[in-house]
Every structure is written in structure tokens, then in C-alpha cells.
C-alpha positions as a Markdown table, in Angstrom:
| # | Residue | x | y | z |
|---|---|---|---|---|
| 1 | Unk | 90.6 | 23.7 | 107.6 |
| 2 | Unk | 87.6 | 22.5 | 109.8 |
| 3 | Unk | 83.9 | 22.8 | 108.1 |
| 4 | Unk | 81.9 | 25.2 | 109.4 |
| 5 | Unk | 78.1 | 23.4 | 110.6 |
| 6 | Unk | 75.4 | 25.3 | 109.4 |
| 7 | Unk | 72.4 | 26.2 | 111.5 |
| 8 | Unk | 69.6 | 24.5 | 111.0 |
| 9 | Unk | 65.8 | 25.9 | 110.6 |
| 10 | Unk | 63.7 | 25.3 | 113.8 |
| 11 | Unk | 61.1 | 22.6 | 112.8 |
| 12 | Unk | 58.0 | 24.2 | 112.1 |
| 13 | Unk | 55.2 | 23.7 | 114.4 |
| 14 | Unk | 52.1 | 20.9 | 113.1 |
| 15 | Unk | 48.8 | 23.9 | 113.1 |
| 16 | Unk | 51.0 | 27.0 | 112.0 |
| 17 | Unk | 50.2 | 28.9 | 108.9 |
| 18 | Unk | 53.0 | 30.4 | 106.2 |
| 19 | Unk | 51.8 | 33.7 | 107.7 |
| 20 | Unk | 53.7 | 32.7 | 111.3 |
| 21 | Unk | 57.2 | 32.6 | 109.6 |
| 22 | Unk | 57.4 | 36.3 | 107.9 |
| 23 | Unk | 57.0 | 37.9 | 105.0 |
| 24 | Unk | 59.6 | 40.0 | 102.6 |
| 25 | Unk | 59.3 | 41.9 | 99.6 |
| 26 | Unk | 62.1 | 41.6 | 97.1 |
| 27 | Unk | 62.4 | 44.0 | 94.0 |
| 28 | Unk | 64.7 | 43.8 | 91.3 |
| 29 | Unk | 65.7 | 42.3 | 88.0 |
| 30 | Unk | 65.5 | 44.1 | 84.3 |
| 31 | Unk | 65.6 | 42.5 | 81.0 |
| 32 | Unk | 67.9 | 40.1 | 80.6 |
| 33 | Unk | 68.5 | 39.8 | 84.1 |
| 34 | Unk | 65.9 | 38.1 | 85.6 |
| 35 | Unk | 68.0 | 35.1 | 87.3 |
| 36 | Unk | 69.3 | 36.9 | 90.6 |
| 37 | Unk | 66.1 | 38.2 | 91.6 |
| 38 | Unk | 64.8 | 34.4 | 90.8 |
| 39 | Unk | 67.4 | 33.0 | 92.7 |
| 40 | Unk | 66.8 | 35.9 | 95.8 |
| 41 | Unk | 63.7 | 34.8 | 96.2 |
| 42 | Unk | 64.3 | 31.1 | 96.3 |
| 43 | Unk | 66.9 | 31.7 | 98.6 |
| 44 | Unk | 64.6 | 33.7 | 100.8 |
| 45 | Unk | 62.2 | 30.9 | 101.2 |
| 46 | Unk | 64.6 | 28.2 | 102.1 |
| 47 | Unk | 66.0 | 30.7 | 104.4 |
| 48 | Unk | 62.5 | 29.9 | 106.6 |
| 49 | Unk | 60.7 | 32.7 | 105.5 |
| 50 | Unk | 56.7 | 32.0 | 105.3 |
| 51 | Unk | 55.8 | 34.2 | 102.6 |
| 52 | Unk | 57.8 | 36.2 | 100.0 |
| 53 | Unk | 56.6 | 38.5 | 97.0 |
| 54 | Unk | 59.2 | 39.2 | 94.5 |
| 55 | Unk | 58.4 | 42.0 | 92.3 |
| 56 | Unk | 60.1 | 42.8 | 88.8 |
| 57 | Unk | 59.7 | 44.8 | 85.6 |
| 58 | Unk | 56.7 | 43.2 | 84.1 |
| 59 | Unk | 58.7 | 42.3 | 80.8 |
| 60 | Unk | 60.4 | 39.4 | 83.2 |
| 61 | Unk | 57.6 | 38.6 | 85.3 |
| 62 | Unk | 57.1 | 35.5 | 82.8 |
| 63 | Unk | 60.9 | 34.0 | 83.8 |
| 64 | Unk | 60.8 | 34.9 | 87.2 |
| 65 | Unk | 57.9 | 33.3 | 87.8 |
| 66 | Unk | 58.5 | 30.2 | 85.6 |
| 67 | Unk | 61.8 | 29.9 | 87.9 |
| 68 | Unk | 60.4 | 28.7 | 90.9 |
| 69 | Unk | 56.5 | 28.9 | 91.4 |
| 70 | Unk | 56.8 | 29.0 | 95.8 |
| 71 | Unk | 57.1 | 32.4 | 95.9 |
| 72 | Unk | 54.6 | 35.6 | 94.4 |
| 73 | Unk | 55.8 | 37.3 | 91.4 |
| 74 | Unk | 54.5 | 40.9 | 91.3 |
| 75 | Unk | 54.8 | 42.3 | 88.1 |
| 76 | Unk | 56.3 | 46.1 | 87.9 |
| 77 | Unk | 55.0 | 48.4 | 85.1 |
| 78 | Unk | 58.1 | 49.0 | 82.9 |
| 79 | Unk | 58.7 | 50.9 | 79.3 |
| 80 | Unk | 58.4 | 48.3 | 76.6 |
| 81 | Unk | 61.4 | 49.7 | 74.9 |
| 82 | Unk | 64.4 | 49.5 | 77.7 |
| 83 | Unk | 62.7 | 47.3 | 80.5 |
| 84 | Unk | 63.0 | 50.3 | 82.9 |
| 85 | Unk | 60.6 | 50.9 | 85.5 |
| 86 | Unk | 59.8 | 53.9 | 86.7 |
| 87 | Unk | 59.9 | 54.7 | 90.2 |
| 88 | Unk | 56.8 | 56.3 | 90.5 |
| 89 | Unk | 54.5 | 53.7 | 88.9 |
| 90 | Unk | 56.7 | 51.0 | 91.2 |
| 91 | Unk | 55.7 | 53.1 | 94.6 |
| 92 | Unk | 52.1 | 53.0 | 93.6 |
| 93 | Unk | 52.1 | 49.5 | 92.7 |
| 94 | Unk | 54.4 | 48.4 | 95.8 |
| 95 | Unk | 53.0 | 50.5 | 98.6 |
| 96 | Unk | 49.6 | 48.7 | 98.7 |
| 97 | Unk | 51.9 | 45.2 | 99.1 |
| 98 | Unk | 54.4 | 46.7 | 101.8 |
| 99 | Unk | 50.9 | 48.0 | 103.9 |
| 100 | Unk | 49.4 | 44.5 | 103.3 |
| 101 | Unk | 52.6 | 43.4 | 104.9 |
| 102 | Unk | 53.5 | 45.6 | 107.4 |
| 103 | Unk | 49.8 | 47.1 | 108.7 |
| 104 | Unk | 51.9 | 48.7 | 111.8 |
| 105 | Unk | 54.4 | 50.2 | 110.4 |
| 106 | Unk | 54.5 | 52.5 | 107.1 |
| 107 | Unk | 58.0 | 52.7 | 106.2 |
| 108 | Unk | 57.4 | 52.6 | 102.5 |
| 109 | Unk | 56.7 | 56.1 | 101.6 |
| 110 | Unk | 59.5 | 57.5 | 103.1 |
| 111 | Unk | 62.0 | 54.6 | 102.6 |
| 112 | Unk | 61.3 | 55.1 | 98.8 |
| 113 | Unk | 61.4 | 58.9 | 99.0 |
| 114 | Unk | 64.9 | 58.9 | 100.9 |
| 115 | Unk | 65.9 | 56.2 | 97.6 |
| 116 | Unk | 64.8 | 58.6 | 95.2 |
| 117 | Unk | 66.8 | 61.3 | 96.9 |
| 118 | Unk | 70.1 | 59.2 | 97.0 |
| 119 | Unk | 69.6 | 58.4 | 93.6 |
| 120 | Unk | 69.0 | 62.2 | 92.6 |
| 121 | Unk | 72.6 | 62.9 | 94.4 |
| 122 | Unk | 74.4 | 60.4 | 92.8 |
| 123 | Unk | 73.0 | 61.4 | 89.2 |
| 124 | Unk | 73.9 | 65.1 | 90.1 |
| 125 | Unk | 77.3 | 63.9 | 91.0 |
| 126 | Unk | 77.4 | 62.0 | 87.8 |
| 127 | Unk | 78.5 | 58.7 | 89.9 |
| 128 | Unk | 75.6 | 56.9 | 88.0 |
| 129 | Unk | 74.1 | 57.3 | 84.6 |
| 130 | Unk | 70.7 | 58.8 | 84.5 |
């Protein structure tokens, strides 16, 4: 079996800014599970990317961020009691950071609205637990 060369990143110019190489917005983690979303935005970064946010419940902001410092930890408002954060209060906090990101384009709103619905129809078809 013959290894498979990787690609390599192009070498960044000498007067360019983080901004030049993109930014992304990662969300996820929960209590107890605050490696993958660590480790997602890690990998994101070393990917090339110039800038990436990485927002969790705010109950794991403290390991996420103590993971790797390159990237930004946005902290999600969650319930104390199960980690869980509600999709409302996520929108509101995350739609400021996606226009931020994205001035051009508003995708958020309606991304998150057409999540919420999929999410309602899987519930109602009892494929996930509310």
C-alpha cells in the first residue's frame, strides 16, 4: 500500500493579516464533553484558517478554552443543572458573531430557524429525545 502525500498549506504571504485566511464559527460541546469541540477548533486552525471562534455551553468554556488558547472561546448561556443550552439564548448570542463574520450575507437566522424545525420533526417523530 503506497502513502498518500498530503497537501500542503500555501505559505502565507509576509504583510497579510489573520483576517486574509477566513474565519469559522464552530458550536458544540456539553458537559463532560468538551474535548471534540477543543480538538474541532484546533483542527480548524491548522487547517489554514485565519480566524476561528468556537462557542460552547458556558459550563465548558473554562476547558475549552484552557485546551488550546489560538482560537476564541465564546461562551453559550446554558442551564446550570444539565449543561443544556437553549437554542434561543444561543441564536441571540451567535447571530451578532456570524454578522461580524459574514457582513454580506445573513444566513444565520434562517439557517438556525430551518435547525430548529428539523429538530421539532425529529422530536415529533420521537427519532430523538426531547
Amino acid at each position: 500500500m503506497q502513502k498518500a502525500e498530503l497537501p500542503l498549506l500555501q505559505k502565507r504571504k509576509d504583510q497579510s493579516h489573520k483576517g486574509d485566511y477566513g474565519y469559522a464559527l464552530l458550536i458544540g460541546g456539553s458537559r463532560g464533553m468538551a474535548g471534540a469541540i477543543a480538538l474541532a477548533g484546533k483542527a480548524c486552525l491548522r487547517s489554514g484558517v485565519g480566524v476561528a471562534r468556537v462557542a460552547c455551553p458556558e459550563i465548558v468554556i473554562a476547558t475549552v478554552a484552557g485546551l488550546d488558547p489560538c482560537y476564541v472561546s465564546v461562551p453559550l448561556p446554558c442551564d446550570r443543572q444539565t449543561g443544556r443550552v437553549s437554542f434561543e439564548k444561543a441564536r441571540r448570542e451567535l447571530e451578532p458573531e456570524a454578522e461580524a463574520l459574514l457582513p454580506e450575507r445573513r444566513p444565520l437566522q434562517s439557517d438556525l430557524s430551518r435547525a430548529a424545525d428539523e429538530r421539532a420533526d425529529c422530536q415529533r417523530d420521537q427519532r430523538i429525545p426531547a
